[in-house]
N, C-alpha and C positions, 0 to 999 in steps of 0.2 A: 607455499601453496601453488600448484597446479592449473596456470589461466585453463580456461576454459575454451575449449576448439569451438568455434560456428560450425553447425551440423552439416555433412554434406547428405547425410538420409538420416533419413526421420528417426529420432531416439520416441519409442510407444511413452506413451502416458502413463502404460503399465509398469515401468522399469522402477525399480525401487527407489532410485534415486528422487524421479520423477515425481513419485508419490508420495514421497514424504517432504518435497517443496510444496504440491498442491495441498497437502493434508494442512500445513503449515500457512500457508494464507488464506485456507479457507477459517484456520484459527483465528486470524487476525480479524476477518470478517464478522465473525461473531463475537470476538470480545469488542470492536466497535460498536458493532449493535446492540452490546448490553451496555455500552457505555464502561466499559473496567478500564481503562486509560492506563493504569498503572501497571496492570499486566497486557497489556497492549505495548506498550513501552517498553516493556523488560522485552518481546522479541526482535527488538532491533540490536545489530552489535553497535557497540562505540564509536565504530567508525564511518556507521551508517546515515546513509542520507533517503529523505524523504522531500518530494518535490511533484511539485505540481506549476509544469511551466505555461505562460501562456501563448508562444508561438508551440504548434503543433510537433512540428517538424525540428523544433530545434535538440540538439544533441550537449550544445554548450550551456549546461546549466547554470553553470556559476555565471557566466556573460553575459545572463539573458532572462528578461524578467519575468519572474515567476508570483504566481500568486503564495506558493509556501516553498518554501525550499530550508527547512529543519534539518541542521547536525542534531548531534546528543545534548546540547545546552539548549539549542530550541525546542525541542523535541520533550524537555523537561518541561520548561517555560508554559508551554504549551497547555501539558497534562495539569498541571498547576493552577493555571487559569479555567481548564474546562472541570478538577474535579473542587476545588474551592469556594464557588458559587460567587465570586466577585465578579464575573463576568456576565453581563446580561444574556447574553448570548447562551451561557451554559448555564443558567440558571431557569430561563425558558426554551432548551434545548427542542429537537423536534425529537422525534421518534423514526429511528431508521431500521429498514432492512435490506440487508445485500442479497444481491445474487452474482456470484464470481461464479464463471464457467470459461468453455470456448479454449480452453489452456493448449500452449503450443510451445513445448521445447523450444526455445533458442540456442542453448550452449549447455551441455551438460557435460561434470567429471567428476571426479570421486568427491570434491572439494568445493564444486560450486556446482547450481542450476540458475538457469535463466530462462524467465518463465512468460511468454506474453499469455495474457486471458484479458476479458472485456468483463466488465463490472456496472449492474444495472442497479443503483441506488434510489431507493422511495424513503423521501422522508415527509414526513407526516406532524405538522403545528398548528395549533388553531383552527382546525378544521380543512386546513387546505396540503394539499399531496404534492411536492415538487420530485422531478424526476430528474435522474444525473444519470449518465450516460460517460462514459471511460473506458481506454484500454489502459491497461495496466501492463508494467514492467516488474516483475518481482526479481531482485537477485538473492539468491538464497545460498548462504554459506553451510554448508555441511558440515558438520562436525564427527568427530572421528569419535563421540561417546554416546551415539545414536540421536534417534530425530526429536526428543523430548529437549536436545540443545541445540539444535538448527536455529541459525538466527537470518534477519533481513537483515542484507547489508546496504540496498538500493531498494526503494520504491517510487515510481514514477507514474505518474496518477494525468493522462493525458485527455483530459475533458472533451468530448465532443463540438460541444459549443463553446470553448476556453477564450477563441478572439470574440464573441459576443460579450454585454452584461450578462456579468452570471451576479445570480441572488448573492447574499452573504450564506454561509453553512456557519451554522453555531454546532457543526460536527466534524469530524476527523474525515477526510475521501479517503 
């Protein structure tokens, strides 16, 4: 695989490449919001990791304390507990809807894209609406048998308010 160069000009949003990582986490967004976990889950690769650290700025994840920081066994674990109903939390779930936009090339090649965009999450329990607020890291592995196998291989889920109390999420960020 082909690292991926830092852009020195702008790669358009229009590039194929481009569109078919955005097309690809706007997927993600919406199978979160129907709540499909399992096919939420199948678009991660194996070796992918999913994190949500709580210093802003940090780049050492494994270092450094995260509120989720999921491989593929947690990541199972996970989907498991939110679709089996043993868990309180996924049992009285809220109701989400995303808005992923804002998207900005980071590093694009035939083989990967790196995607920043900001993700505005309303979730909705009991009568009451909490708001979540994130930039978002997507790395997106390209596949060479077109975008229907594109998988995540990094998502990194940077909360606005992550050094504050944050609520508990009985959802996936």
């Amino acid at each position: 695989m082909t690292e991926p160069t830092m852009l020195t000009a702008p790669v358009p949003t229009t590039d194929p490449r481009v569109v078919r990582a955005v097309e690809l986490v706007w997927r993600e967004a919406e199978l979160l919001d129907r709540k499909a976990y399992v096919d939420w889950n199948a678009l991660y690769a194996d070796d992918a990791i999913y994190v949500i650290p709580v210093d802003p700025s940090t780049e050492d994840f494994a270092g450094s304390l995260n509120m989720v920081y999921d491989d593929a066994r947690m990541r199972r674990m996970r989907v498991t507990r939110m679709i089996e109903g043993y868990a309180i939390a996924a049992v009285d779930a809220a109701r989400t809807i995303r808005t992923v936009t804002g998207f900005v090339p980071r590093a694009v090649s035939d083989d990967e894209v790196v995607l920043r965009s900001a993700q505005i999450l309303v979730a909705y329990k009991r009568g009451h609406h909490d708001l979540w607020a994130a930039d978002l890291l997507h790395r997106i592995r390209l596949s060479p048998d077109g975008p229907g196998s594109d998988l995540i291989v990094q998502k990194v889920v940077r909360l606005v308010d992550s050094e504050e109390a944050v609520p508990a999420a009985g959802f996936l960020l």
